[in-house]
C-alpha positions in Angstrom: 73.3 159.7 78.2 73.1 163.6 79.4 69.4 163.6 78.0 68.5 160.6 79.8 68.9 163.1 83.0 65.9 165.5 81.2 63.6 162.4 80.9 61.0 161.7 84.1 60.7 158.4 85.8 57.0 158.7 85.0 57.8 158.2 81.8 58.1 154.8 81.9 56.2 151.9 81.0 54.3 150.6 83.9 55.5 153.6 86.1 53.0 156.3 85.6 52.6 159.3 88.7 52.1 157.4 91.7 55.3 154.2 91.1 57.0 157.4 89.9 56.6 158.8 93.6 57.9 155.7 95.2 61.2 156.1 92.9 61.8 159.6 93.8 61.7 158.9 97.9 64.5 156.6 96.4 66.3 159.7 95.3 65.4 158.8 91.6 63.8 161.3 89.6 64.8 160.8 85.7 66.0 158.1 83.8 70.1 159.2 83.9 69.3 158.7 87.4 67.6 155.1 87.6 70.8 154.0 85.1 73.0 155.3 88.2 70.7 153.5 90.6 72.9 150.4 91.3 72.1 147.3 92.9 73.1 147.3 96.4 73.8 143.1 96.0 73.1 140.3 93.3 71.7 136.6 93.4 74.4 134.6 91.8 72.0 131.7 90.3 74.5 131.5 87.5 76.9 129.2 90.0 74.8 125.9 90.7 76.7 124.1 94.1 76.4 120.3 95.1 74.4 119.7 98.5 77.5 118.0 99.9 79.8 121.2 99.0 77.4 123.9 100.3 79.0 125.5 103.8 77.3 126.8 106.9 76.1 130.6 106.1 77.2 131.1 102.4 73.9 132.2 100.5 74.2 129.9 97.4 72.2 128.2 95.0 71.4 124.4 94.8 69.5 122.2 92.0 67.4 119.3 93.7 64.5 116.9 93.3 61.7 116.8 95.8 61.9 114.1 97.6 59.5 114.1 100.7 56.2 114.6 101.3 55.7 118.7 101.8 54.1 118.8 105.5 53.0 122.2 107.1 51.7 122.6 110.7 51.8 125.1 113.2 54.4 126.8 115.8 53.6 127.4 119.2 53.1 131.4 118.1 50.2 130.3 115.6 52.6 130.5 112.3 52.3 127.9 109.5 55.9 126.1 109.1 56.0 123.8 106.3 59.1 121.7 105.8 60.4 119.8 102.6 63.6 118.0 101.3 65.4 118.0 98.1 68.1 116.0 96.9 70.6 115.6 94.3 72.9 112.9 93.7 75.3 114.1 96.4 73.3 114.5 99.1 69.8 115.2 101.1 69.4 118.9 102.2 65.4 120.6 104.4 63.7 123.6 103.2 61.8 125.7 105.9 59.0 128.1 105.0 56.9 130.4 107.7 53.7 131.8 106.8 53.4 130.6 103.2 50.3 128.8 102.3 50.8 128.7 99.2 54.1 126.7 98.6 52.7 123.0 98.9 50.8 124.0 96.2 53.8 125.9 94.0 56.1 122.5 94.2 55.8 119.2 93.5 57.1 115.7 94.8 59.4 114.6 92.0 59.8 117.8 90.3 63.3 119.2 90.0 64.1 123.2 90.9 66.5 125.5 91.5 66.7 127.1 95.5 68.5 130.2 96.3 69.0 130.9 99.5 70.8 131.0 103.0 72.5 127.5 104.1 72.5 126.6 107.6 74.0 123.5 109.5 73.5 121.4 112.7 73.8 118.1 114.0 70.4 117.5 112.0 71.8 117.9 108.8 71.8 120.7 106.3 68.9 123.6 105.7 67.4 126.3 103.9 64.8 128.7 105.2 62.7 130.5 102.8 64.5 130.2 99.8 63.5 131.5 96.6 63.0 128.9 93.6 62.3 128.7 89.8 61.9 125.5 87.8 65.0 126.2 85.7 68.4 127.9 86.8 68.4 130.5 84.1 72.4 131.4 84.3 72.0 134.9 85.3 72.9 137.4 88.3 69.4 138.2 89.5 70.7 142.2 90.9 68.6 143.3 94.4 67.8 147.1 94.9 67.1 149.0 97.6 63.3 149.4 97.7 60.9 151.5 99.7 57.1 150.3 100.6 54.9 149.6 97.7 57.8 149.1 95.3 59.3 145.7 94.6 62.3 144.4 93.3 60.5 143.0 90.0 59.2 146.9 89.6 62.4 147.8 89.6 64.0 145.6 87.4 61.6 146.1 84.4 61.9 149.8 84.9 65.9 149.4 84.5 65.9 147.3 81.4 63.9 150.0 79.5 65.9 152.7 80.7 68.7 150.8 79.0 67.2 150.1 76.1 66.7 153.9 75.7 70.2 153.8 75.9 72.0 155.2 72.4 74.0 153.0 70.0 76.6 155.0 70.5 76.8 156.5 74.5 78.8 159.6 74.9 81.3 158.1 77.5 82.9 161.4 80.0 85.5 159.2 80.3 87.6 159.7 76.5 89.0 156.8 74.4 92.7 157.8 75.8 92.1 157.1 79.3 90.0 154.2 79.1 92.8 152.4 77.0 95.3 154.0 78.9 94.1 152.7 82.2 91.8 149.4 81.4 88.9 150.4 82.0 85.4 149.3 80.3 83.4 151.6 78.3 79.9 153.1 80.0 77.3 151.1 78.0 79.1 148.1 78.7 79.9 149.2 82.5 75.8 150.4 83.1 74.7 147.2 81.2 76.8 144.8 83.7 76.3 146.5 86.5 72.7 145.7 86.7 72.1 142.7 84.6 76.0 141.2 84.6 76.6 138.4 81.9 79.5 136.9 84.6 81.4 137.3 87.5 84.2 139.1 85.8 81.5 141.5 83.4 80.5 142.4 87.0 83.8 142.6 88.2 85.2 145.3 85.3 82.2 147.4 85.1 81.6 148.0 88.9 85.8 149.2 88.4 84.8 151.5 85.5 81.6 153.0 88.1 83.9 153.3 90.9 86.8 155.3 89.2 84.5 156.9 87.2 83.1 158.3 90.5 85.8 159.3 92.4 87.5 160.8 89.5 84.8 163.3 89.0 84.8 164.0 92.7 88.8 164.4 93.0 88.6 166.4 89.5 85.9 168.6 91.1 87.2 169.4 94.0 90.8 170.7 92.4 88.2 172.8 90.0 86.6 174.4 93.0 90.1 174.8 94.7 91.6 176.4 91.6 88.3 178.4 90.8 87.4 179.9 94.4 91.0 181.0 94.7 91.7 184.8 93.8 95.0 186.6 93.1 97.1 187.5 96.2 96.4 190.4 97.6 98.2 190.6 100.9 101.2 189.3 99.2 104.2 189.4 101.9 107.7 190.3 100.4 110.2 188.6 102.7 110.5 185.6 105.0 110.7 186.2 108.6 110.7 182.6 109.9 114.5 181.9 110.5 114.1 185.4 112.6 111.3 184.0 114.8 112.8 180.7 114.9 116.0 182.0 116.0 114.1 183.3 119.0 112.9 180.5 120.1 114.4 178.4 123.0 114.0 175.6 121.3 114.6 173.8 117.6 111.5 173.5 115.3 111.3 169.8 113.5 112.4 169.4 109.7 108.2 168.6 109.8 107.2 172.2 111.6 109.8 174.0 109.3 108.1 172.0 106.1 105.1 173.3 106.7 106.3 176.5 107.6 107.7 177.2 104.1 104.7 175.9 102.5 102.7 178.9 104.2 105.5 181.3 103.6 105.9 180.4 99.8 102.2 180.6 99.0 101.7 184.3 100.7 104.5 185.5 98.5 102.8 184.0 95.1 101.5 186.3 93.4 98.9 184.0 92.1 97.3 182.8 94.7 96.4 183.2 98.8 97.4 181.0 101.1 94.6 178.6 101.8 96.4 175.6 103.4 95.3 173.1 106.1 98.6 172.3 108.6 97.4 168.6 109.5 99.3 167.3 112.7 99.0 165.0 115.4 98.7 165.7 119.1 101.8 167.0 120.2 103.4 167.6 116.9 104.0 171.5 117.2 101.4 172.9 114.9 101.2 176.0 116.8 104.5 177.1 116.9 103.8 177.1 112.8 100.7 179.3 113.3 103.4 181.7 115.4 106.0 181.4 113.2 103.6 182.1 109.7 101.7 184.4 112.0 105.4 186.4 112.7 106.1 186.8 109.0 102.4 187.9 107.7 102.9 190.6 110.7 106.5 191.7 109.9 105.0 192.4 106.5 102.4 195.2 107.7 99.3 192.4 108.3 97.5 191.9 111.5 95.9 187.7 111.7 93.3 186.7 113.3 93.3 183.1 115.2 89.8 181.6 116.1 89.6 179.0 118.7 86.7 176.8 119.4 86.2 177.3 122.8 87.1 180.2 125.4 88.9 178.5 127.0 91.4 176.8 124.3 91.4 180.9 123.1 92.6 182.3 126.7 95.4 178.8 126.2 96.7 180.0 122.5 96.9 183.7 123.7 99.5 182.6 126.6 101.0 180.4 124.5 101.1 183.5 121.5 102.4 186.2 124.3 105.0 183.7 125.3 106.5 183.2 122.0 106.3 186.5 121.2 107.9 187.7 124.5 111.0 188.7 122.9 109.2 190.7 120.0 107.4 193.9 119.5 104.1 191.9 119.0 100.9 192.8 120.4 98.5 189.8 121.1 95.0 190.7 122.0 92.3 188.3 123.1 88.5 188.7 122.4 86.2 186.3 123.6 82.3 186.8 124.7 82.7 186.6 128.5 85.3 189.8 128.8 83.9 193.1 130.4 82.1 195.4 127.5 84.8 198.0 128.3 87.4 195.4 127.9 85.8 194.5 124.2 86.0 197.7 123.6 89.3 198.5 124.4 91.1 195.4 122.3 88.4 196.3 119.1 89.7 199.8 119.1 93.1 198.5 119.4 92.2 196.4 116.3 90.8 198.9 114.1 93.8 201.4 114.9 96.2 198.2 114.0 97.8 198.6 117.8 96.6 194.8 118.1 98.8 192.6 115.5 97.5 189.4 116.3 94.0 188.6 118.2 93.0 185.3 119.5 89.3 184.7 120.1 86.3 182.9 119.8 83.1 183.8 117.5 83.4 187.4 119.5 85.5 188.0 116.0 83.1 187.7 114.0 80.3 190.0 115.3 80.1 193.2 113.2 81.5 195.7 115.3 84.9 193.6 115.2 86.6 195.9 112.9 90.0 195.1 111.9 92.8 197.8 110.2 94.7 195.5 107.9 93.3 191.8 108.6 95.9 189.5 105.9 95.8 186.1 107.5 93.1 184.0 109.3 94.1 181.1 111.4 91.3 178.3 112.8 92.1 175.8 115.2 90.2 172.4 114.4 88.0 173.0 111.0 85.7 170.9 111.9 84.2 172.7 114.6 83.5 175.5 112.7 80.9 176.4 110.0 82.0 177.0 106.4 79.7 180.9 106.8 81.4 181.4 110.4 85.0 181.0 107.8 83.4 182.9 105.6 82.5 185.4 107.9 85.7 186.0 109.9 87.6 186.2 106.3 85.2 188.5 105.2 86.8 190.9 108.1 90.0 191.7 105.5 90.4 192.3 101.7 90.8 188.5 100.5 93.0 187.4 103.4 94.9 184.3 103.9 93.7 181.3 105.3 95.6 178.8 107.7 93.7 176.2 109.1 94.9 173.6 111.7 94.0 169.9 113.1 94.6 167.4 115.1 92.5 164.6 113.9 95.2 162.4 111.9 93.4 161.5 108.5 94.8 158.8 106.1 96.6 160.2 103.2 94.8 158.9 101.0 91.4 160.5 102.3 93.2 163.5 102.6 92.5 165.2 99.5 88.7 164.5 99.1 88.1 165.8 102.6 90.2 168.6 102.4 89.7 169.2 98.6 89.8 173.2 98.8 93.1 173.3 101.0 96.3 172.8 100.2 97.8 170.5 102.9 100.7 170.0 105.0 101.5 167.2 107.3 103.4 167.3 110.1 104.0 164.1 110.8 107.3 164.1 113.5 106.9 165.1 117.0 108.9 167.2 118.4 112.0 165.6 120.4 111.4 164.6 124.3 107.9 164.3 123.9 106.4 161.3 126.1 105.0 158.2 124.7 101.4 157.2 126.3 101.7 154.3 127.7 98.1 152.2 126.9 96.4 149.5 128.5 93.5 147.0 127.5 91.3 145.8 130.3 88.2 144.1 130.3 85.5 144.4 133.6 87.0 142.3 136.0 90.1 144.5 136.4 88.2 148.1 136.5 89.0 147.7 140.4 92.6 147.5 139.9 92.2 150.5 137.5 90.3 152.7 140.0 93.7 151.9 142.8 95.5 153.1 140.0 94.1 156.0 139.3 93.8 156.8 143.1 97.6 156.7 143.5 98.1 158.7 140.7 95.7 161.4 142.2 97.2 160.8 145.8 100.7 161.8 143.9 99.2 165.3 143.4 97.9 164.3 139.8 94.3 164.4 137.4 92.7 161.7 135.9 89.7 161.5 133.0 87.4 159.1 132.9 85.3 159.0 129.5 82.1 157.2 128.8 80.1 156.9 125.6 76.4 158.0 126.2 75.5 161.3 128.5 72.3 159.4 129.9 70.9 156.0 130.1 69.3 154.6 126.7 67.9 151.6 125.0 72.0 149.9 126.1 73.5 149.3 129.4 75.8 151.5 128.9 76.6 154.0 131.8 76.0 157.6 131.2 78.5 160.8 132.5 76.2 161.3 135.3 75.1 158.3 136.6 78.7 156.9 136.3 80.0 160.1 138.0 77.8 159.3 140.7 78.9 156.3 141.3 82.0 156.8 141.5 81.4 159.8 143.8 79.7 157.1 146.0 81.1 154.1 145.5 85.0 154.4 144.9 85.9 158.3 144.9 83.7 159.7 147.7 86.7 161.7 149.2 87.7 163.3 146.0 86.3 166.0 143.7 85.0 164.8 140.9 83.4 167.3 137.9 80.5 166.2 134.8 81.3 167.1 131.5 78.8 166.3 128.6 77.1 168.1 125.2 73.7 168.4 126.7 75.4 170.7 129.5 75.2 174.9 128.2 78.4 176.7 127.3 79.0 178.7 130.3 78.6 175.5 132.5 81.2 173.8 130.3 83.7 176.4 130.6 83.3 176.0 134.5 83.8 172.8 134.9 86.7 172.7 132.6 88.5 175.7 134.7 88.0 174.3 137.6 89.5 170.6 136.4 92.3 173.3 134.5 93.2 174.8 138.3 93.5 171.3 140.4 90.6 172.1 142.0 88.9 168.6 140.4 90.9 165.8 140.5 88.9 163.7 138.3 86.8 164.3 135.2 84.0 162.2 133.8 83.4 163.5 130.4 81.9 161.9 127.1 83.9 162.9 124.1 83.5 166.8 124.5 86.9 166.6 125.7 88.0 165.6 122.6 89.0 169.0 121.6 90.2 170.4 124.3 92.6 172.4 126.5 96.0 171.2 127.8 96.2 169.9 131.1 99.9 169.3 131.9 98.9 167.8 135.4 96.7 165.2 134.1 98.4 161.8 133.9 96.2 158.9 133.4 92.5 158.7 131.3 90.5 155.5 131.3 87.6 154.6 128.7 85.2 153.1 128.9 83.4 150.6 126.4 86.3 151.4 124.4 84.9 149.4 121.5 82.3 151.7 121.2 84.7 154.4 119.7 86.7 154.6 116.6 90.6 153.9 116.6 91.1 158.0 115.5 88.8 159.3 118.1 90.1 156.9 120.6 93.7 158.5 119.9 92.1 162.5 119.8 91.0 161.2 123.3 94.2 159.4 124.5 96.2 163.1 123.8 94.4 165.2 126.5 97.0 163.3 128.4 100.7 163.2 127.8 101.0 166.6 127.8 103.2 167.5 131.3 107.0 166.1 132.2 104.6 163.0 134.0 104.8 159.4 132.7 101.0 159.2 131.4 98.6 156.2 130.8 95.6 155.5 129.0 93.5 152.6 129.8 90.9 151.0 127.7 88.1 148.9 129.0 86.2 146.7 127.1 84.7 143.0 127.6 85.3 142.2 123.8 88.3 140.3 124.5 87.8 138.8 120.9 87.4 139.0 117.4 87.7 142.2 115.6 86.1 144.7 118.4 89.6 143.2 120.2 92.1 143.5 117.4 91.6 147.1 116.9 91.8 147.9 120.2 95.0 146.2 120.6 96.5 148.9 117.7 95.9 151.5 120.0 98.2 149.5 122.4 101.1 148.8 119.9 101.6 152.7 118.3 100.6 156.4 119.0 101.4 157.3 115.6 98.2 158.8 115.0 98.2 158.0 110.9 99.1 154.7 111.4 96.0 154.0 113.4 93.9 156.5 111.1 94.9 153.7 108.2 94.1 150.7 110.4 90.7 152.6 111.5 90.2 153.1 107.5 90.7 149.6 106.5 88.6 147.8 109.8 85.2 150.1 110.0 85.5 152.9 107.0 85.7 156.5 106.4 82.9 157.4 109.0 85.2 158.3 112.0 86.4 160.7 110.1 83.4 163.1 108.3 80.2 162.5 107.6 79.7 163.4 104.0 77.4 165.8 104.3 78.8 167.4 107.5 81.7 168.3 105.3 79.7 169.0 101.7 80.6 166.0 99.3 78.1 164.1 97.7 76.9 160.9 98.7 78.9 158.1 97.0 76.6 155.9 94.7 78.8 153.1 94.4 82.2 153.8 95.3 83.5 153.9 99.2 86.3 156.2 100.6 87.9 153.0 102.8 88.7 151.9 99.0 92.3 153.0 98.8 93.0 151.1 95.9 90.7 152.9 93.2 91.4 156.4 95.7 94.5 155.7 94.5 94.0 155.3 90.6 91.3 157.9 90.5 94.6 160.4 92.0 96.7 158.9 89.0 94.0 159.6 86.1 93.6 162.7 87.6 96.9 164.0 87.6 97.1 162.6 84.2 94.3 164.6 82.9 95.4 167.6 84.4 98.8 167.4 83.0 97.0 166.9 79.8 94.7 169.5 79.5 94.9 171.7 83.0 91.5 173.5 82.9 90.1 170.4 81.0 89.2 172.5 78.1 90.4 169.8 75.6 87.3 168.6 73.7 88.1 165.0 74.9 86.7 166.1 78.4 83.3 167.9 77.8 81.8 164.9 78.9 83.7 164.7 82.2 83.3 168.8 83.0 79.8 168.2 82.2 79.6 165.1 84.6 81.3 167.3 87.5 79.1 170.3 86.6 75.5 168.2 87.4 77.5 166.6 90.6 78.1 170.1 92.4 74.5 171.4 91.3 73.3 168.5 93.4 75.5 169.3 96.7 74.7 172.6 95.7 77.7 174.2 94.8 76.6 176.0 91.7 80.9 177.7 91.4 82.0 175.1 88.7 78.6 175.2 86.3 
């Protein structure tokens, strides 16, 4: 099969330079590749229904005899419609064609076919448009592939049968004898034959299984690879555990959660083996900072200086308050280093850094310039991942001599998601909030009570509070939908004229953020209207209430990320959802936000009702694009874990002959995203 992948599509029968084009703006360059070019759905002409069983929108397939004259005529547009009926003994069903001249001519009165197609019913009776027909159901699952101009489905399909016929007698499966018995699953000829040209429902069934687990099991066996190869020996290992002393400093109690995680970090910087390289996954609210503090107190007290980077300045200036505060009662120095501090100010905390005066530094990308020099940098903490670069990482741990890396988030991530995602962290999941915090209390709406809303919200302002108001575009588009600005302004005119209300969007620059957001910080605007750059953001005890709207617009999780900019004061807080899809699903998965704030819980329920892409973008975060599995499938996630850990417990390094083939499938999957490490 491997030598398939040195073979050109030109090669081909019937192919030749210019079809072989078309196939690679399909992504398909060799013959290994066309193999793993997978129908994206199938005509099941194998399943022949009666007229009288056939239900409104199922695409099915029907045998009947023409029994009407076939009559064509024009629409009102100018298009030819010709209209026929078949029938079979149970009942009478129309056929509609547009724009075909040809098909009075293709069937007869009398003759029998078979018709594939979409059913549709009225008072009229029953009806197919378009469908496709031959003269005999020939039993087979007709597979449909995604095509570009100039290539057809036929094209395709005769291209795919000779690529399997080049197919060996015997294929080297990756997947060895032991597993596939061990966990039922089909062997790869029989899995890439059925998979395009299925001899049933249940061949299709078992060898889109084997493709799926097959996939994700390469990806999930990669990814540990990558974490176990790109991992050095530790070499800012820390000797004792300080975190009962910092803890015991504290006027408060850490949760069994924050102390979990806590000795996660601790035990890996005193491995010898390996650095810490560990994302601390918690939801709003749940204390992950006090775990930075508290890791950060024991990597100091062991002769390191750490380096936090925020996303924003503002959320920097935040975590240094927060960082003096909790080290008030230490001999800690906390510096802070963002862009918009005096040059003499810069200079002062960098000296203080390179002489080791500074212990910890919070900042923004001011840490990574080059003349940020530090005197002993052993641990690197970033706040939200995601809004940072993999080279701005790289960059900021290049600063020390292999340092340790702590990375914290917000964004509640299904479990089961969590490894592929995260696959060169270790994680820990806080997943308890911390006693007395609040519960936001959150309201659907749909238009016709926005009125009542807006009294709300005044009252709530009138009591000395802040309110958000989110919306989903930044300026008016192809939808309805109201943008930041115009919205703000009609609030300002409309329903808020005597209070100050401030614009937050991405099209606005930096600086202009940063304003806005001090001045909403201070009290001295009472109301924001953002679009989701507030999703990340500072803490704003004062603000009580946040409404959104066209709520169905935004995923459960980033609904949630939104909903915890409030809640964070001693204030009962509200978040209210507006949406006129009072129905249906749009309805049902707004109504989850009303019945928990656990934020995993609604990261599952987002993961089972629209998929993995409120979470990552594939590429954003570096993982291949799946061919034919799907991250919402939990299920096979699941299995391809087990196998995993069963192959890893059998041979750790995979360096048992039974898994060439499986190294050498995970070898050509990170040359193509481009991570050469693991060839």
């Amino acid at each position: 099969m491997s030598s398939l992948y040195n073979i050109k599509i030109e090669n081909l029968k019937g192919v030749g330079k210019k079809r072989g084009e078309l196939f690679n703006k399909l992504g398909v360059y060799s013959i290994g590749q066309l193999l793993n070019y997978y129908p994206r759905t199938y005509e099941d002409w194998s399943s022949v229904k009666d007229i009288s069983d056939v239900e409104n929108g199922e695409v099915t397939c029907i045998k009947g005899q023409v029994c009407s004259a076939i009559n064509s005529g024009y629409t009102r547009s100018g298009k030819i419609i010709t209209k026929l009926q078949v029938s079979d003994e149970t009942g009478v069903i129309e056929l509609v064609y547009f724009n075909n001249r040809y098909i009075s001519s293709m069937l007869k009165y009398g003759e029998t076919y078979c018709f594939y197609g979409k059913i549709s019913k009225n008072l009229y009776g029953i009806q197919m448009t378009a469908p496709e027909f031959a003269k005999d159901c020939d039993s087979a699952i007709k597979p449909i592939y995604n095509l570009t101009a100039g290539l057809t489905n036929r094209m395709v399909i005769n291209s795919v049968k000779q690529a399997l016929e080049m197919l060996p007698e015997t294929v080297n499966d990756p997947i060895p004898d032991n597993i596939r018995d061990k966990f039922n699953l089909v062997n790869l000829k029989f899995a890439l034959n059925n998979i395009h040209f299925p001899e049933n429902q249940f061949a299709l069934t078992v060898a889109k299984n084997r493709l799926i687990i097959e996939e994700l099991l390469v990806l999930n066996l990669g990814l540990r690879q990558l974490k176990n190869h790109k991992r050095e020996k530790n070499k800012n290992l820390i000797t004792k555990d300080y975190s009962k002393e910092f803890e015991s400093s504290l006027p408060y109690n850490l949760t069994n959660a924050q102390k979990r995680a806590v000795s996660d970090c601790v035990r890996d910087m005193m491995n010898k083996e390996i650095t810490l390289n560990r994302l601390v996954q918690g939801d709003v609210g749940s204390g992950k900072t006090a775990v930075a503090a508290s890791v950060s107190y024991s990597a100091i007290k062991n002769g390191m200086q750490v380096a936090f980077m925020a996303p924003t300045e503002l959320l920097a200036e935040q975590h240094y308050n927060t960082f003096k505060e909790l080290f008030s009662n230490t001999n800690i120095s906390v510096g802070l280093l963002t862009g918009k501090l005096k040059q003499s100010e810069k200079n002062k905390v960098r000296k203080s850094l390179e002489t080791g005066e500074i212990h910890i530094v919070i900042g923004t990308h001011a840490l990574i310039t080059e003349n940020t020099v530090f005197n002993n940098l052993g641990l690197v903490i970033t706040d939200e991942q995601h809004r940072f670069g993999v080279a701005q990482r790289a960059k900021l741990l290049s600063k020390g001599n292999n340092p340790h890396l702590l990375v914290m988030s917000a964004t509640p991530i299904p479990r089961t998601l969590g490894l592929i995602i995260f696959g060169d962290l270790d994680i820990s999941i806080i997943d308890e909030l911390p006693p007395g915090r609040q519960e936001i209390e959150t309201l659907l709406i749909t238009d016709d009570k926005r009125q009542r809303a807006f009294n709300f919200i005044r009252s709530e302002i009138q009591k000395g509070r802040q309110a958000y108001i989110v919306c989903p575009l930044v300026e008016e588009g192809e939808t309805d939908l109201a943008s930041a600005e115009e919205y703000a302004a009609e609030l300002m005119l409309n329903f808020f004229n005597d209070i100050p209300v401030g614009i937050l969007h991405g099209k606005m620059k930096s600086a202009d953020k940063e304003r806005v957001m001090e001045q909403f910080f201070s009290n001295q605007l009472k109301m924001l209207v953002a679009t989701t750059v507030i999703e990340v953001g500072i803490d704003v005890p004062n603000a009580t209430i946040m409404m959104i709207e066209n709520a169905e617009r935004f995923g459960l999780s980033q609904l949630h990320q939104l909903r915890g900019r409030v809640g964070r004061g001693k204030e009962k807080s509200y978040c209210i959802l507006v949406s006129n899809y009072d129905y249906g699903t749009s309805f049902e998965r707004l109504k989850t936000m009303c019945t928990t704030g656990d934020g995993f819980k609604i990261a599952d329920a987002d993961l089972k009702l629209r998929g993995p892409g409120d979470f990552f973008g594939s590429r954003q975060h570096g993982l291949p694009e799946l061919k034919i599995s799907s991250f919402a499938d939990t299920e096979s996630l699941a299995l391809s874990q087990k196998i995993a850990d069963f192959i890893i417990t059998d041979s750790h390094y995979l360096t048992d002959d039974r898994y060439r083939g499986i190294k050498a499938e995970i070898s050509r999957l990170f040359t193509e995203i481009g991570d050469s490490s693991l060839n």
